[in-house]
C-alpha positions as CSV (number, residue, x, y, z in Angstrom):
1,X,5.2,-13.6,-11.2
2,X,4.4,-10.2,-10.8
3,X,5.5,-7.4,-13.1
4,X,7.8,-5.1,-11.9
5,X,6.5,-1.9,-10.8
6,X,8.0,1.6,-12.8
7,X,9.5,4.0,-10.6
8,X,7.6,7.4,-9.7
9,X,8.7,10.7,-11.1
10,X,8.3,13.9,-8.5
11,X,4.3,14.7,-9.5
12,X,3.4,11.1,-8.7
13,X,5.4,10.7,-5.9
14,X,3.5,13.9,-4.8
15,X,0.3,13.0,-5.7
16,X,0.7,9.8,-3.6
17,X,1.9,11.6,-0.9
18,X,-1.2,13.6,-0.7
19,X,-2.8,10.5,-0.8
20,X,-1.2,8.9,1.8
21,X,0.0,11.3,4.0
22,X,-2.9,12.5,5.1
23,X,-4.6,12.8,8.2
24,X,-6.7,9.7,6.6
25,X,-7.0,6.4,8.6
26,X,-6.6,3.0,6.4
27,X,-9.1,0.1,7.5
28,X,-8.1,-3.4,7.8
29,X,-10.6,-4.3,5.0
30,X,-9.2,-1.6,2.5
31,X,-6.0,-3.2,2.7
32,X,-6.8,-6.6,2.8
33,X,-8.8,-6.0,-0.8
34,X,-5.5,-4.4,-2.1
35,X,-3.3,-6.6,-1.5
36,X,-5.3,-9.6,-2.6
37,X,-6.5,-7.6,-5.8
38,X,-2.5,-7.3,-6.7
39,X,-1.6,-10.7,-5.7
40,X,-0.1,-10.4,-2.1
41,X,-2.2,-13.1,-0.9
42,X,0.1,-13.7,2.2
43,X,0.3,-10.4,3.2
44,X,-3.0,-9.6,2.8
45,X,-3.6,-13.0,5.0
46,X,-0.7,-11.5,7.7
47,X,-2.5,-8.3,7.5
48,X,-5.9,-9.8,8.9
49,X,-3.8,-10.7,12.3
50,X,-1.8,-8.2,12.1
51,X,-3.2,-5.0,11.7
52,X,-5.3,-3.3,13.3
53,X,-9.0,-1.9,12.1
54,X,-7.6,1.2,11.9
55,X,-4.3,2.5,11.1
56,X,-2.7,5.5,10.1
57,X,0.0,5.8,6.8
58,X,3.7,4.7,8.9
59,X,1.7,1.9,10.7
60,X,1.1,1.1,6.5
61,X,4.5,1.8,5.6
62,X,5.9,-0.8,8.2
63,X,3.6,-3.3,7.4
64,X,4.6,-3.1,3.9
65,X,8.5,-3.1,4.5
66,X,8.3,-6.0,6.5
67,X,6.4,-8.0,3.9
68,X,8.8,-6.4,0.6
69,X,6.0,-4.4,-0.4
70,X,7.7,-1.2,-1.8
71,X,6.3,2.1,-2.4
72,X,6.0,2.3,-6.5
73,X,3.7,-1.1,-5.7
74,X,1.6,0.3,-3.4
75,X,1.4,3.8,-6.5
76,X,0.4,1.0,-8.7
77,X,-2.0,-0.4,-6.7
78,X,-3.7,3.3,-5.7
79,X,-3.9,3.8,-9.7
80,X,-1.5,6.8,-9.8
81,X,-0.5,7.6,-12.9
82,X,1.7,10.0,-14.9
């Protein structure tokens, strides 16, 4: 089982913003090695036929609210921290 993520406060919700939000393209690859490095083996699995090479943050977003990735697990995973 996985442990449950802690919920941001503002400057890490900010600092993952900047992160994510900007004009940055994600690569299939990148994301595939995240989820698998924090145990989301069938999403990172879904995400090979699923995504596409590149994608942009909401195309990232969507994929992870249809597979119950939240936001505070995807801080986690980016190593954002207080």
């Amino acid at each position: 089982m996985l442990p449950q993520p802690r919920a941001l406060d503002l400057a890490e919700e900010r600092q993952l913003n900047r992160r994510l939000n900007g004009a940055m393209a994600y690569t299939r690859k990148w994301l595939v090695n995240i989820l698998r490095r924090i145990g989301f083996t069938q999403a990172a699995d879904d995400a090979l036929r699923e995504m596409p090479e590149q994608f942009d943050f909401k195309q990232l977003e969507e994929f992870g609210k249809r597979h119950g990735i939240s936001r505070d697990v995807l801080a986690d995973a980016f190593g954002v921290s207080p």
